[in-house]
MOPAC internal coordinates of N, CA, C and O (Angstrom, degrees):
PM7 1SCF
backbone

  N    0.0000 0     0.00 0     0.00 0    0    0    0
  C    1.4522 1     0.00 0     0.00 0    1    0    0
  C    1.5362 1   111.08 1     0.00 0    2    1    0
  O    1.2310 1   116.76 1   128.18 1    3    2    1
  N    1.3864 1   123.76 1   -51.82 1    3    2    1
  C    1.6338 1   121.88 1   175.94 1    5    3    2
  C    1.4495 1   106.95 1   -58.80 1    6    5    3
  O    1.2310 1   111.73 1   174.73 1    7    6    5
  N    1.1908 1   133.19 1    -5.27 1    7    6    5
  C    1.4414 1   127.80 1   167.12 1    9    7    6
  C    1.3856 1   112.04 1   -77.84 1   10    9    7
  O    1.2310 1   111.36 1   157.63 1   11   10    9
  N    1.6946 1   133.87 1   -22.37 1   11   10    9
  C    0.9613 1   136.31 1  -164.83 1   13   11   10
  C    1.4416 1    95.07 1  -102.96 1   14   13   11
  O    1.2310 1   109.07 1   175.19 1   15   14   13
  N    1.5045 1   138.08 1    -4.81 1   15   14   13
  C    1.3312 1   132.45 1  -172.77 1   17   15   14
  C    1.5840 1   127.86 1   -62.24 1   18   17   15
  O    1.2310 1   132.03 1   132.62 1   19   18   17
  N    1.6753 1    94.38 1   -47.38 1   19   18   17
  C    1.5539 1    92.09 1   167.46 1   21   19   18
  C    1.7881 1   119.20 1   -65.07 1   22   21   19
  O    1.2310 1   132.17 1   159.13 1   23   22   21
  N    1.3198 1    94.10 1   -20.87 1   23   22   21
  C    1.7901 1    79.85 1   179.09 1   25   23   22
  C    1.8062 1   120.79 1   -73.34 1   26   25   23
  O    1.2310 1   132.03 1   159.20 1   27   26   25
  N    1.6913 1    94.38 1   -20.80 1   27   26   25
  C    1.2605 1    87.33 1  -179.90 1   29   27   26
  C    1.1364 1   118.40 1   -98.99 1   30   29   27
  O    1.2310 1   114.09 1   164.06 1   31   30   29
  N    1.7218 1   128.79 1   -15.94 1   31   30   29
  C    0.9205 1   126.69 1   158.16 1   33   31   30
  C    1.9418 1   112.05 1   -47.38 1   34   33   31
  O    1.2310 1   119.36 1   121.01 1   35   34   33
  N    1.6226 1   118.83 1   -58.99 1   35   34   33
  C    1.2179 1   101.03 1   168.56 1   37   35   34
  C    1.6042 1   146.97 1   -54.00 1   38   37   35
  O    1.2310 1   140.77 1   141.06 1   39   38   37
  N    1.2890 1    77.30 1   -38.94 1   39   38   37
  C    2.4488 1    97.34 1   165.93 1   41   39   38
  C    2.0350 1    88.78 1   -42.51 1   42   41   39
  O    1.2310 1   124.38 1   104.72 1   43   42   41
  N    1.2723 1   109.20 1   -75.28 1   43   42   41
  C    1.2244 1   110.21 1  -153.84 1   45   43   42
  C    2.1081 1   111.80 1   -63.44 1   46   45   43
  O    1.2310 1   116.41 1   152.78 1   47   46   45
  N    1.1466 1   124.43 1   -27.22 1   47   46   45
  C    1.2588 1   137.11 1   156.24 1   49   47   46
  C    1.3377 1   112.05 1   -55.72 1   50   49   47
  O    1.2310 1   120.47 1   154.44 1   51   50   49
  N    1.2797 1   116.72 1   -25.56 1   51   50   49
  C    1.3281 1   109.83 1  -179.91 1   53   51   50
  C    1.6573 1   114.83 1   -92.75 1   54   53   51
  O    1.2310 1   133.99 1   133.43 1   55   54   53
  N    1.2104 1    90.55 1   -46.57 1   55   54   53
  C    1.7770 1   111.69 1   170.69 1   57   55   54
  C    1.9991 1   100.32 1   -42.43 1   58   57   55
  O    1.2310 1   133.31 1   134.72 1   59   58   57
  N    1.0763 1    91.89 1   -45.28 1   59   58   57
  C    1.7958 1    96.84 1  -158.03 1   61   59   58
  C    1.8332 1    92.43 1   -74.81 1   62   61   59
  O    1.2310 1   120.54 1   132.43 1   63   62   61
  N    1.2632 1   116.58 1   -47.57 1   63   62   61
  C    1.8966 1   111.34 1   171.21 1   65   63   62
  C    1.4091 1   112.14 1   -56.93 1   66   65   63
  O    1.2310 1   124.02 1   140.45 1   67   66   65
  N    1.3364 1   109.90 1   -39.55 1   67   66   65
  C    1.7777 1    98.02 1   167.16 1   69   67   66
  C    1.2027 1   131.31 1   -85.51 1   70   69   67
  O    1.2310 1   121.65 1  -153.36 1   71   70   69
  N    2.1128 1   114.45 1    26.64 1   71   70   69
  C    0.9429 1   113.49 1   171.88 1   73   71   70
  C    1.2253 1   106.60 1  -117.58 1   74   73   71
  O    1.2310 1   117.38 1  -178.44 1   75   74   73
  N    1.3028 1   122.59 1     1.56 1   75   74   73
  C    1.7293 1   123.58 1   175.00 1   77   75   74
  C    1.4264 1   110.45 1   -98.56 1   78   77   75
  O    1.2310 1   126.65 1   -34.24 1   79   78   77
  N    1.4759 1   104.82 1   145.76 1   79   78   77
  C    1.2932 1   104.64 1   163.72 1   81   79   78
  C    1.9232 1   129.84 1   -17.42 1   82   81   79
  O    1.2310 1   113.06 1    -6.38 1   83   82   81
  N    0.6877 1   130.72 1   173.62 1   83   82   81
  C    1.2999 1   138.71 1   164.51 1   85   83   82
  C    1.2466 1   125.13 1   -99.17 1   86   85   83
  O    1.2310 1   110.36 1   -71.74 1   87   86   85
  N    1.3087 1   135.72 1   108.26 1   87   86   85
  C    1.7959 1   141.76 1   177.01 1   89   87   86
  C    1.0593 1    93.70 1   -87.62 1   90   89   87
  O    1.2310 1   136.06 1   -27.13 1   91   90   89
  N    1.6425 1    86.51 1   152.87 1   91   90   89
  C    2.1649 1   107.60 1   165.10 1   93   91   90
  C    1.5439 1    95.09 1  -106.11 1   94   93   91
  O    1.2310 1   130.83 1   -34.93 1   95   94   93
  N    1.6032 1    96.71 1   145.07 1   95   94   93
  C    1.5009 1    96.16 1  -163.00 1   97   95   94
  C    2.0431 1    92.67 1  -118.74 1   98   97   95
  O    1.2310 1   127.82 1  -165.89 1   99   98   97
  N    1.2965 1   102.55 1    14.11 1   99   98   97
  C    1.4279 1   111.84 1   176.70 1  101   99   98
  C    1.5358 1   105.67 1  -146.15 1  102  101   99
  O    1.2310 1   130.30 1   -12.06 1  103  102  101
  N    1.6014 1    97.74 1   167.94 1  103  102  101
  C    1.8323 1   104.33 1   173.92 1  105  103  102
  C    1.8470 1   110.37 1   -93.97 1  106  105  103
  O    1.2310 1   118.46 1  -175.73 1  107  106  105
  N    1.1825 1   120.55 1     4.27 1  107  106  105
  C    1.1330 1   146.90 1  -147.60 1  109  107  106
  C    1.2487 1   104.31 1  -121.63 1  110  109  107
  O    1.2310 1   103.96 1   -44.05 1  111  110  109
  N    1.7078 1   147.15 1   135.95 1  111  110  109
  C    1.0004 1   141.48 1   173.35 1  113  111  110
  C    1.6646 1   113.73 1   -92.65 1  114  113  111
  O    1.2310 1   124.49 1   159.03 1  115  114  113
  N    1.4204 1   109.00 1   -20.97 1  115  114  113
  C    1.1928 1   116.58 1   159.95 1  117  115  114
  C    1.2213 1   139.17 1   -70.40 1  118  117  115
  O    1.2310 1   124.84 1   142.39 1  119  118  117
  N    1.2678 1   108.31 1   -37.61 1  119  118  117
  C    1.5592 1   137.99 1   164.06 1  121  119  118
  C    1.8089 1    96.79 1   -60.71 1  122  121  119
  O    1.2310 1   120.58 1    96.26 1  123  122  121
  N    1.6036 1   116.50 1   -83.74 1  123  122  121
  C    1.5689 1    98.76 1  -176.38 1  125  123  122
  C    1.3660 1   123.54 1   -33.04 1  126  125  123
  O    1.2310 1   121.90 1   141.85 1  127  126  125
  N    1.6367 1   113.96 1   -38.15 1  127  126  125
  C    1.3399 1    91.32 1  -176.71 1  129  127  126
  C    1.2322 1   138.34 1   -80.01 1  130  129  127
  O    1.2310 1   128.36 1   156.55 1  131  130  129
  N    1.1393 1   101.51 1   -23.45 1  131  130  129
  C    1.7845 1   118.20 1  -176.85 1  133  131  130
  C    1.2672 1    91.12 1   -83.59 1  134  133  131
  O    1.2310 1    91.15 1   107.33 1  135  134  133
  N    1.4114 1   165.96 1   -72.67 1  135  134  133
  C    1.5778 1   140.04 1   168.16 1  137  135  134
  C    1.1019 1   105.41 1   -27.38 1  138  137  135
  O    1.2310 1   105.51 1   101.84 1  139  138  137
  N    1.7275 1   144.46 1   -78.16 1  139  138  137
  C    1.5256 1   128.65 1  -166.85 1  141  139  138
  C    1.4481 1   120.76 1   -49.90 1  142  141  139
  O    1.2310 1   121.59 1   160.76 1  143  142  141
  N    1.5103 1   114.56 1   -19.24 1  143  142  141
  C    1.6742 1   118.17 1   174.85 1  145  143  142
  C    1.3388 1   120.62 1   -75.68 1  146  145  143
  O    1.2310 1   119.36 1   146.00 1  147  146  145
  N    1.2696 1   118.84 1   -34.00 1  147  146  145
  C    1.7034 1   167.03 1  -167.72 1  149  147  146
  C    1.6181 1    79.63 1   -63.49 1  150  149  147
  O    1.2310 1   133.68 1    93.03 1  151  150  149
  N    1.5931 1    91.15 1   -86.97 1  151  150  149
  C    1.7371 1   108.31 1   177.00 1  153  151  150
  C    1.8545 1   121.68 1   -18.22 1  154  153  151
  O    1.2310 1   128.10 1   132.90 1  155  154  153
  N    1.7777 1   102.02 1   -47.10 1  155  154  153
  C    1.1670 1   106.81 1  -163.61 1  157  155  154
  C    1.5374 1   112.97 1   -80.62 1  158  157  155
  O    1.2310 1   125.24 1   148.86 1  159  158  157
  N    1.3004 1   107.55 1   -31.14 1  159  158  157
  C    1.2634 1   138.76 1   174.95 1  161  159  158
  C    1.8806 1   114.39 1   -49.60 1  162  161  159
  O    1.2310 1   130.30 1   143.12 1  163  162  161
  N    1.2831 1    97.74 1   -36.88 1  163  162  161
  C    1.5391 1   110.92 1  -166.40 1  165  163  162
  C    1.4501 1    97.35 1   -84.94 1  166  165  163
  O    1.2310 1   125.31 1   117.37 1  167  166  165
  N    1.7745 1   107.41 1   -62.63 1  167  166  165
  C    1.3471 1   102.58 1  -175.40 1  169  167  166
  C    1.7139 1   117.32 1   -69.61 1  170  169  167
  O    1.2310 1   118.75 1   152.53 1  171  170  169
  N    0.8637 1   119.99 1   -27.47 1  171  170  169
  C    1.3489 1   111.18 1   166.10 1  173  171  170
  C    1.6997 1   136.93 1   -62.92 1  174  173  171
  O    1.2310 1   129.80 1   167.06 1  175  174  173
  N    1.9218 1    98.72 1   -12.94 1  175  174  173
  C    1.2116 1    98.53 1  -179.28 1  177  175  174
  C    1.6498 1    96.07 1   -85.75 1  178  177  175
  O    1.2310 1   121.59 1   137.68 1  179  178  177
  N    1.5487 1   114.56 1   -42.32 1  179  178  177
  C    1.4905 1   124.74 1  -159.62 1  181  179  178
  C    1.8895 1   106.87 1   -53.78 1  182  181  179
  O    1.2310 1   130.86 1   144.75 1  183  182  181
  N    2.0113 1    96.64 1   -35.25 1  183  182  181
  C    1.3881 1    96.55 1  -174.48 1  185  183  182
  C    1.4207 1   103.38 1   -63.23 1  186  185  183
  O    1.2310 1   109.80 1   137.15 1  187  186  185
  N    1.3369 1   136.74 1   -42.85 1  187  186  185
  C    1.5726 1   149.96 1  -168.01 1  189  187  186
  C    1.6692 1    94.30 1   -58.00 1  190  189  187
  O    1.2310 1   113.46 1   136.65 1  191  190  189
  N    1.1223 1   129.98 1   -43.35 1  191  190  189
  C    1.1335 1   127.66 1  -162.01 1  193  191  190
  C    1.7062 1   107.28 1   -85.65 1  194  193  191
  O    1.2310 1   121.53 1   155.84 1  195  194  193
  N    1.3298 1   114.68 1   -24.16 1  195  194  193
  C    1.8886 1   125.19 1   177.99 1  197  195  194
  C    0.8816 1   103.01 1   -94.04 1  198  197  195
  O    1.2310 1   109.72 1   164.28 1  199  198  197
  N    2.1220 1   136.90 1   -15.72 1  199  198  197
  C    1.1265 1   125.86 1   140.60 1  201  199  198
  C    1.0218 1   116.84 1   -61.16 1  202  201  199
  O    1.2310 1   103.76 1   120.98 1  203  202  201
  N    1.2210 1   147.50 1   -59.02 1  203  202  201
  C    1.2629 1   147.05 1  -164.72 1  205  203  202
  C    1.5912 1   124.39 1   -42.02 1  206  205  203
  O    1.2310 1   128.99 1   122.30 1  207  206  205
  N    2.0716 1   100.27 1   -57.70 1  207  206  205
  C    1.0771 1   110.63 1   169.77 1  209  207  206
  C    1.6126 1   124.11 1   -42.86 1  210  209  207
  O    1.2310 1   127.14 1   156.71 1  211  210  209
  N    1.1679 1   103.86 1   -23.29 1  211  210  209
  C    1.9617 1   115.38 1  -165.74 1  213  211  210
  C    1.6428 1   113.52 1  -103.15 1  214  213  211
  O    1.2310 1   125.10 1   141.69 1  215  214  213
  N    1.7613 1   107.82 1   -38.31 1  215  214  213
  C    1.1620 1   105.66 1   164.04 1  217  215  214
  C    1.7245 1   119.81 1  -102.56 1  218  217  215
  O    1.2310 1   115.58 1  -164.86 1  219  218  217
  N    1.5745 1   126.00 1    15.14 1  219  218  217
  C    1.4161 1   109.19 1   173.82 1  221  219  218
  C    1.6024 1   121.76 1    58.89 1  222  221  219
  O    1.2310 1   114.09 1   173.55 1  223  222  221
  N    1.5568 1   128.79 1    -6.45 1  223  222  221
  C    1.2699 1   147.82 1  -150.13 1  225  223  222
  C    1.1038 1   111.20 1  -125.66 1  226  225  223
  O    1.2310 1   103.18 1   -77.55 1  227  226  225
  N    1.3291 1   148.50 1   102.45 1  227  226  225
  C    1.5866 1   135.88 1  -166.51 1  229  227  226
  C    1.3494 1   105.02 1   -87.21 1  230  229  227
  O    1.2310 1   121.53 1   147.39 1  231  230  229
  N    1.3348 1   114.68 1   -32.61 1  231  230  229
  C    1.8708 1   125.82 1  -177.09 1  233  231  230
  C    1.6628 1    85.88 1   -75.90 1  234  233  231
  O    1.2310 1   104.47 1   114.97 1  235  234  233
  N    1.1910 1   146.28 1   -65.03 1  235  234  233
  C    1.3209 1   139.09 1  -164.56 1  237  235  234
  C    1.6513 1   106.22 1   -56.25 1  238  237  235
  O    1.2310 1   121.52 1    93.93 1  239  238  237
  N    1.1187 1   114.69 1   -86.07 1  239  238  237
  C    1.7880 1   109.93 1   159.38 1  241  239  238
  C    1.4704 1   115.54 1     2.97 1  242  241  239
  O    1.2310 1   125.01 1    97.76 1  243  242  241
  N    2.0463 1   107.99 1   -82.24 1  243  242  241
  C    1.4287 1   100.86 1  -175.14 1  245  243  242
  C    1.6523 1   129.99 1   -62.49 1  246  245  243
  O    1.2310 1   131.42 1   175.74 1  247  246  245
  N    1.7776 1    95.56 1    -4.26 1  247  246  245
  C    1.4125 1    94.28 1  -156.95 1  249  247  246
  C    1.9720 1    95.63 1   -89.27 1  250  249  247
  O    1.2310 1   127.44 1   158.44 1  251  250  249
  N    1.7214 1   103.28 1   -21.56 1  251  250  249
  C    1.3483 1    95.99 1  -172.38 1  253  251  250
  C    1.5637 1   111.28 1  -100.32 1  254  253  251
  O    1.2310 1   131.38 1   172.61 1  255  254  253
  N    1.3750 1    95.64 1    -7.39 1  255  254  253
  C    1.7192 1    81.83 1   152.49 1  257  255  254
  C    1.6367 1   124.70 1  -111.07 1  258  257  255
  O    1.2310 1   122.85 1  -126.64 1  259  258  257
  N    0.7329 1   112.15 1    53.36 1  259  258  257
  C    1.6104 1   126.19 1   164.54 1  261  259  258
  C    2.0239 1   104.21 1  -122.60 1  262  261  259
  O    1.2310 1   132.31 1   156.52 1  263  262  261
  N    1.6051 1    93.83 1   -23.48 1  263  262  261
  C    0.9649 1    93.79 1   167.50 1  265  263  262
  C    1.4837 1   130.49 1   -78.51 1  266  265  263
  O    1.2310 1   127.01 1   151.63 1  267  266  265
  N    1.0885 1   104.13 1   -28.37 1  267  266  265
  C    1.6440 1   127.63 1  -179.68 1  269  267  266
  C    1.6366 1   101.76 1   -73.52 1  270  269  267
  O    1.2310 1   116.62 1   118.39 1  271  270  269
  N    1.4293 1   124.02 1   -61.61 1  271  270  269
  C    1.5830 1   124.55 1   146.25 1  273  271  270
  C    1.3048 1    95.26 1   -10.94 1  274  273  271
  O    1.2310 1   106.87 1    73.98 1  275  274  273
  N    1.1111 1   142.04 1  -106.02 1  275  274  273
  C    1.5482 1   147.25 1  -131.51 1  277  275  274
  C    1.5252 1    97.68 1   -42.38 1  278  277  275
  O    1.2310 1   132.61 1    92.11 1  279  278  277
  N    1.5786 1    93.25 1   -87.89 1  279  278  277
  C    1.8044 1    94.45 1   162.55 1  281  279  278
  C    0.9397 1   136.37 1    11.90 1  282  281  279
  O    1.2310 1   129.56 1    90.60 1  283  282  281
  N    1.7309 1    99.19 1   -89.40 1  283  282  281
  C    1.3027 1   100.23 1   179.19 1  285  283  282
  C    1.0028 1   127.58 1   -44.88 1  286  285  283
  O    1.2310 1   117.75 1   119.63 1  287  286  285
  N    1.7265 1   121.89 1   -60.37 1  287  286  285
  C    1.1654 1   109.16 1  -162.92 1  289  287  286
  C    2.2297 1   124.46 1   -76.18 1  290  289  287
  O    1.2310 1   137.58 1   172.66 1  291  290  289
  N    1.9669 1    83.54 1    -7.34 1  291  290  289
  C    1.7748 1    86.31 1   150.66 1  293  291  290
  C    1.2095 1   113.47 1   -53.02 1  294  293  291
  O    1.2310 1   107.39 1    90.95 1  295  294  293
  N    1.1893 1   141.12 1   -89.05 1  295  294  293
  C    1.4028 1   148.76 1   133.89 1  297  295  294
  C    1.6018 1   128.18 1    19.51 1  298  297  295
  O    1.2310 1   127.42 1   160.35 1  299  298  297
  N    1.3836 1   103.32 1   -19.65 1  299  298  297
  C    1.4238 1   110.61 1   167.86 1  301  299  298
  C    1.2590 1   104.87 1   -96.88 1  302  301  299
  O    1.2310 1   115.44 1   136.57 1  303  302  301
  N    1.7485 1   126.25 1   -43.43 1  303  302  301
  C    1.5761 1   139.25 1   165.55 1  305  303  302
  C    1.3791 1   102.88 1   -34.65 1  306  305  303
  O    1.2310 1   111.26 1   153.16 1  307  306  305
  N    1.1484 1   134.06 1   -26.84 1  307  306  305
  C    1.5823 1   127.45 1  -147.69 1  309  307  306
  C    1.7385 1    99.48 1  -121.89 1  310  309  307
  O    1.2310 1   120.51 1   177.04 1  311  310  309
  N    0.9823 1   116.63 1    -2.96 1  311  310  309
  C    1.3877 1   136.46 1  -173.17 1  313  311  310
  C    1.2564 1   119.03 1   -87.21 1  314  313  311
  O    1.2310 1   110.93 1   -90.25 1  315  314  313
  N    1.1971 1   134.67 1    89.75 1  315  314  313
  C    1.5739 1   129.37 1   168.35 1  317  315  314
  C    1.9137 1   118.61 1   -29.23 1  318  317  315
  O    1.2310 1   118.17 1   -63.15 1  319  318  317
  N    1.2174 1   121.09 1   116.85 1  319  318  317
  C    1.5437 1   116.87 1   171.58 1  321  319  318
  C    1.6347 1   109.51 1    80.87 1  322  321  319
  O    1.2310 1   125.50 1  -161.08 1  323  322  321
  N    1.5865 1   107.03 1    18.92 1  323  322  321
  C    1.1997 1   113.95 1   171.90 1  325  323  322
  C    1.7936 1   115.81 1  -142.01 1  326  325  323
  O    1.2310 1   120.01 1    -7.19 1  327  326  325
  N    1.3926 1   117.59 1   172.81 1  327  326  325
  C    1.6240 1   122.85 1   170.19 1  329  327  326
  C    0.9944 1   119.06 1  -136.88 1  330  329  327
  O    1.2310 1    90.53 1   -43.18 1  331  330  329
  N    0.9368 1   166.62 1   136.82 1  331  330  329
  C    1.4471 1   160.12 1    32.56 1  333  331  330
  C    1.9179 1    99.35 1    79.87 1  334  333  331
  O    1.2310 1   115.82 1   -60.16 1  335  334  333
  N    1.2312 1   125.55 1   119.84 1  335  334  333
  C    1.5937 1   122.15 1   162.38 1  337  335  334
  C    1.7173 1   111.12 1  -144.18 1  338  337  335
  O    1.2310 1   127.58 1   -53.36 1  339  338  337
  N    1.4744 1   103.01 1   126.64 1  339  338  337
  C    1.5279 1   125.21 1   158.32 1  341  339  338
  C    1.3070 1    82.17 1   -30.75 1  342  341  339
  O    1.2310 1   108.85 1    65.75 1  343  342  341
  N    1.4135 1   138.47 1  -114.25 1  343  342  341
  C    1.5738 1   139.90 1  -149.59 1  345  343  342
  C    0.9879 1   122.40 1   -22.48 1  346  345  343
  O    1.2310 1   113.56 1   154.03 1  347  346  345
  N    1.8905 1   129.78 1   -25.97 1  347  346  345
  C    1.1949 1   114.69 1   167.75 1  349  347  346
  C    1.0766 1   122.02 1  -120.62 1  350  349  347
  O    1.2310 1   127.16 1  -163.75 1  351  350  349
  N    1.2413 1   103.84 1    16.25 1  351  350  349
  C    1.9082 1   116.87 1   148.84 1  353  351  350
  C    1.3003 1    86.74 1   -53.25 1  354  353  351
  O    1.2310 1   108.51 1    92.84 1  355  354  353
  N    1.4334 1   139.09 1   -87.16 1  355  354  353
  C    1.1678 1   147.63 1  -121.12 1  357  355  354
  C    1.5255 1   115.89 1   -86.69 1  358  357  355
  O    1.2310 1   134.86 1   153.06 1  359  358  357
  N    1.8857 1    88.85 1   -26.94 1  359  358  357
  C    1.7197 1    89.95 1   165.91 1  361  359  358
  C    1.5829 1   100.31 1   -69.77 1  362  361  359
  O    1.2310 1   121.32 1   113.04 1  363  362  361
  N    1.0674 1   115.08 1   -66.96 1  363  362  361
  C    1.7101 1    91.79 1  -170.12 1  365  363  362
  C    1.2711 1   126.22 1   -82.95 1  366  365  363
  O    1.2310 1   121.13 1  -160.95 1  367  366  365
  N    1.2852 1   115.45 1    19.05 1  367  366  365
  C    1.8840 1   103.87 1   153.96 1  369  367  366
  C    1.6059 1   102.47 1   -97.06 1  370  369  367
  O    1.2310 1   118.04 1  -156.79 1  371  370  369
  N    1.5332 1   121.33 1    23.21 1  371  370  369
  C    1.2108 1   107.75 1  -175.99 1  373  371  370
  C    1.9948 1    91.81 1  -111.97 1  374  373  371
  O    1.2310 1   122.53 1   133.00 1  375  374  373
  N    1.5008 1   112.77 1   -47.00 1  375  374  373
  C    1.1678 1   115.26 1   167.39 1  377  375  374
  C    1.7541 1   105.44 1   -54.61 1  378  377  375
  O    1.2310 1   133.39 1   148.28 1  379  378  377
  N    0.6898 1    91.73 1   -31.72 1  379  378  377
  C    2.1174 1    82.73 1  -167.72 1  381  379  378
  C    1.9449 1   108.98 1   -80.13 1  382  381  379
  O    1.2310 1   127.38 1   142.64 1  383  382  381
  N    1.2373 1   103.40 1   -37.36 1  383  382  381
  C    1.7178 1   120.75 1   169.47 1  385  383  382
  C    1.7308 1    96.01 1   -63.28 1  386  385  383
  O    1.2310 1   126.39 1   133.90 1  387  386  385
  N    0.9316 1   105.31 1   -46.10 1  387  386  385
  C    1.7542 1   121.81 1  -166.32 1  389  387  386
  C    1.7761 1    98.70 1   -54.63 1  390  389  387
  O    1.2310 1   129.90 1   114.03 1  391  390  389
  N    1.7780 1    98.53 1   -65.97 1  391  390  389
  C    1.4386 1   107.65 1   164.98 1  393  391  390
  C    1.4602 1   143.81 1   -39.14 1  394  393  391
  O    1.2310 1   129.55 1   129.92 1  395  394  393
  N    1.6436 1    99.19 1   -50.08 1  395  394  393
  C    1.0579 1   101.74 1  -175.46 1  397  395  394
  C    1.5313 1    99.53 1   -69.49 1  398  397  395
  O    1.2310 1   115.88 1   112.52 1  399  398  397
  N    1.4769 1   125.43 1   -67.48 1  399  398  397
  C    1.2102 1   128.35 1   172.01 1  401  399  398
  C    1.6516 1   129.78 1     4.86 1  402  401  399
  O    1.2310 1   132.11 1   129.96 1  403  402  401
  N    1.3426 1    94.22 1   -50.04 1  403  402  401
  C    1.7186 1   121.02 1  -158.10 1  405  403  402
  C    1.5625 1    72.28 1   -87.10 1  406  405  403
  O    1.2310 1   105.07 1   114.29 1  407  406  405
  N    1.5485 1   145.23 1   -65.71 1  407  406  405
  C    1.6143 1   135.62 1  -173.00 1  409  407  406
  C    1.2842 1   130.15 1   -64.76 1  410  409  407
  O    1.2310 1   127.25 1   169.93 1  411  410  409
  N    1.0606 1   103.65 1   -10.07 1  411  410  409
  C    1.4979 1   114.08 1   155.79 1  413  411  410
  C    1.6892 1   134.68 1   -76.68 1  414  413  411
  O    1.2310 1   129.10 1   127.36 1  415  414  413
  N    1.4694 1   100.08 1   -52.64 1  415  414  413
  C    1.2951 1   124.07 1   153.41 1  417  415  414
  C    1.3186 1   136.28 1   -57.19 1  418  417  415
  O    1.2310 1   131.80 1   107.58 1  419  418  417
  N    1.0645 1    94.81 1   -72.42 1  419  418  417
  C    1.9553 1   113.74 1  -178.83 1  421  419  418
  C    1.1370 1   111.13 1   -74.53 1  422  421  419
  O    1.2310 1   111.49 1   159.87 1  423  422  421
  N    1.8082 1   133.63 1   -20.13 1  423  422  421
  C    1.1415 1   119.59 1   171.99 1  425  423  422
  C    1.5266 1   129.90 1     6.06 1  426  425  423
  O    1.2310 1   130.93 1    67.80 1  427  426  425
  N    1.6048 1    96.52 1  -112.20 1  427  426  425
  C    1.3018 1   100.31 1   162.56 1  429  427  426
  C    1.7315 1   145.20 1   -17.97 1  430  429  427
  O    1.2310 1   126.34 1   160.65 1  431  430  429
  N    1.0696 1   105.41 1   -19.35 1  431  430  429
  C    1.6037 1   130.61 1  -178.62 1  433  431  430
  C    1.9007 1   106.90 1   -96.47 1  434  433  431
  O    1.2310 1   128.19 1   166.92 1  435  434  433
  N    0.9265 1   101.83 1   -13.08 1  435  434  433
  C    1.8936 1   102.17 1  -164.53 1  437  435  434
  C    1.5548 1    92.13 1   -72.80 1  438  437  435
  O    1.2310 1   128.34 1     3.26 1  439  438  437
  N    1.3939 1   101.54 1  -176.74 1  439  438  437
  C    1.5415 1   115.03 1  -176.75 1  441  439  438
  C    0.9008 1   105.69 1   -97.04 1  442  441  439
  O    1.2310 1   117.11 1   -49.76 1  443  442  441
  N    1.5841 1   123.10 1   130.24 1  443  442  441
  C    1.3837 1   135.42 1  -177.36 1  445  443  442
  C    1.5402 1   111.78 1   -28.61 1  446  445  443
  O    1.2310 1   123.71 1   112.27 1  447  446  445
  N    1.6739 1   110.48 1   -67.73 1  447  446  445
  C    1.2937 1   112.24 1  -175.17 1  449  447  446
  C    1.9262 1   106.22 1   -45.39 1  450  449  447
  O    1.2310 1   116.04 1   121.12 1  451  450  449
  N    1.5164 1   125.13 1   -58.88 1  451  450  449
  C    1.1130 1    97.75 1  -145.54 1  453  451  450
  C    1.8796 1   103.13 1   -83.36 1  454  453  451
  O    1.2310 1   122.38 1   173.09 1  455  454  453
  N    1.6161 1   113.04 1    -6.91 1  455  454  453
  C    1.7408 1    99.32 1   157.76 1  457  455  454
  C    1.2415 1   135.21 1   -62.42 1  458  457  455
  O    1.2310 1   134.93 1   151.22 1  459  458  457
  N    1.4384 1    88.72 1   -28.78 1  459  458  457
  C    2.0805 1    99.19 1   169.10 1  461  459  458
  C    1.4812 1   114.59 1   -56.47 1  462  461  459
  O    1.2310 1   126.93 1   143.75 1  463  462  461
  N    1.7026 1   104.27 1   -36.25 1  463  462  461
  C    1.6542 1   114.39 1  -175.78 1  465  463  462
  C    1.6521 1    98.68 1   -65.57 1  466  465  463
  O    1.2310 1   124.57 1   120.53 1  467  466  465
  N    1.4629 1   108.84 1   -59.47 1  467  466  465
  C    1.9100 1   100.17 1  -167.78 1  469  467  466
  C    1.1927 1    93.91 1   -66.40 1  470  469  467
  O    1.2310 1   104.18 1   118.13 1  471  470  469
  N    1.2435 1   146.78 1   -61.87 1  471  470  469
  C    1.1855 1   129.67 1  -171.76 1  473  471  470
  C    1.8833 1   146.09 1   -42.73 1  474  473  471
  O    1.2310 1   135.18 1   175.09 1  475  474  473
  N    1.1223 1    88.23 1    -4.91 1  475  474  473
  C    2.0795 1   105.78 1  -172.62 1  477  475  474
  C    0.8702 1   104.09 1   -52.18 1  478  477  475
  O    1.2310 1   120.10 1   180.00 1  479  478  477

């Protein structure tokens, strides 16, 4: 079970950003977006990786956070001062497919420290 902690600690960090309003993190509409995509990109790989650690499975990992994607952005629909978007379903089942991919493959190649981490 403490192997599955960071994932849920992240599931739920994530849950809680898609429950606040939305900030612009630029003066630029171009600029916000490519940081908020950036954004999605990161947390979606990190969640793949706190799956990973818990399920050992890189196809299981990517498959349950694409699932978690869905969710959320149900969960953003249901949200006062927020939306729900196809596009970032797809951004992060593309980072999380992306992820798992790279743990399946690249394994062997990662940095000592962070295989020691999935591996505990």
């Amino acid at each position: 079970m403490r192997l599955w902690l960071p994932a849920i600690f992240w599931s739920v960090f994530i849950f809680v950003l898609s429950s606040l309003p939305g900030a612009d993190f630029a003066k630029t509409k171009g600029a916000d977006f490519l940081i908020r995509k950036t954004l999605h990109v990161i947390e979606y790989s990190i969640l793949v990786l706190t799956y990973y650690r818990g399920s050992k499975n890189a196809f299981v990992s990517a498959g349950l956070a694409v699932i978690f994607a869905l969710t959320d952005e149900l969960h953003q629909n249901l949200t006062p001062t927020r939306t729900g978007k196809v596009s970032d379903v797809l951004i992060d089942s593309i980072a999380s497919l992306t992820t798992g991919f790279i743990l399946w493959k690249l394994f062997p190649i990662l940095p000592a420290k962070l295989k020691s981490w999935l591996l505990e």
